[in-house]
C-alpha positions in Angstrom: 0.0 0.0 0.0 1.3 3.1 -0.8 -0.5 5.0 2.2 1.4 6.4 5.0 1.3 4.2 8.2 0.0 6.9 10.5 -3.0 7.6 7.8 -3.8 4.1 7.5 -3.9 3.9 11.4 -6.3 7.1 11.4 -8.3 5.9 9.0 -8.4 2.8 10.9 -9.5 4.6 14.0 -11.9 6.0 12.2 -14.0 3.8 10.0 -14.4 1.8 13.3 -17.0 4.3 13.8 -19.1 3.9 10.8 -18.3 0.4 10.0 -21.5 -1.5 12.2 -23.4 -4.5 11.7 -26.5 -2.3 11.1 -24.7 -0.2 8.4 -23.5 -3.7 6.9 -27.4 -5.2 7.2 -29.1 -1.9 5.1 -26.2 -2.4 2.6 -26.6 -6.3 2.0 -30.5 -5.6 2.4 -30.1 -3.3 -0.7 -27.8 -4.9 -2.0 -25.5 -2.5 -2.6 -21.9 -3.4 -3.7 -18.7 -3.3 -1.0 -17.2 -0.6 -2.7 -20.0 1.3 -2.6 -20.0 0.6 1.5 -16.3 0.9 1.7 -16.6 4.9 0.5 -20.4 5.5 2.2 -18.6 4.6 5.1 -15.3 6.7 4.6 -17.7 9.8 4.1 -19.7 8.8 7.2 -17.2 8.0 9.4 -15.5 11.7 8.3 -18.4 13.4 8.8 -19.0 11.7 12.3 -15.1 12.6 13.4 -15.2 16.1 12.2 -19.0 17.3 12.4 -19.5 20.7 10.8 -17.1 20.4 8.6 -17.0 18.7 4.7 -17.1 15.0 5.3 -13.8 15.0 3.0 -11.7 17.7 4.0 -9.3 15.8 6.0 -9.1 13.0 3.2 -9.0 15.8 0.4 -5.9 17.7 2.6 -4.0 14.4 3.8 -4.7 11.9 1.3 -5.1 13.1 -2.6 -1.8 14.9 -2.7 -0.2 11.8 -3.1 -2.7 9.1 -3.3 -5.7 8.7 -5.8 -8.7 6.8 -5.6 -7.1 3.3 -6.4 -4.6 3.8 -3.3 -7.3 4.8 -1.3 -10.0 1.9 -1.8 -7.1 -0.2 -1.4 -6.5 1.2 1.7 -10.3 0.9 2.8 -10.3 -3.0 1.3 -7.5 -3.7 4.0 -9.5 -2.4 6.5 -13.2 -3.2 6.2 -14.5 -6.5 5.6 -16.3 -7.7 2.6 -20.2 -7.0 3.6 -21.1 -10.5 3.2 -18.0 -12.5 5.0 -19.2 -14.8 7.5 -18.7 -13.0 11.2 
């Protein structure tokens, strides 16, 4: 990964936020892809660490000057689970 280790690890932080079994149950009840839950979840999880603020600023000021989206859902694949892996 080409992500800095103390992003990853605050990203990590993070997303542990926004990644819940009740968010996973509306996305596999919709059906929705894990990409699609990977980046909702990114966005809430931003928006829940930093209220008031753009959900992407701190992604937008730390991670696209050297990172683009490929890097970054790479980084998000590492750390949340496919929605429908067994527990």
């Amino acid at each position: 990964m080409k992500i800095k280790p103390e992003h990853f690890d605050f990203l990590k932080q993070v997303i542990a936020k926004g990644d819940t079994d009740s968010n996973r149950n509306l996305y596999v009840a919709a059906e929705m892809t894990d990409k699609r839950y990977r980046w909702d979840v990114l966005r809430y999880s931003m928006n829940l660490e930093f209220p008031g603020q753009s959900s992407m600023k701190w992604v937008c000021d730390n991670l696209y000057p050297y990172l683009n989206d490929d890097h970054i859902d790479t980084a998000l694949r590492n750390i949340i689970k496919p929605l429908r892996e067994a527990a």
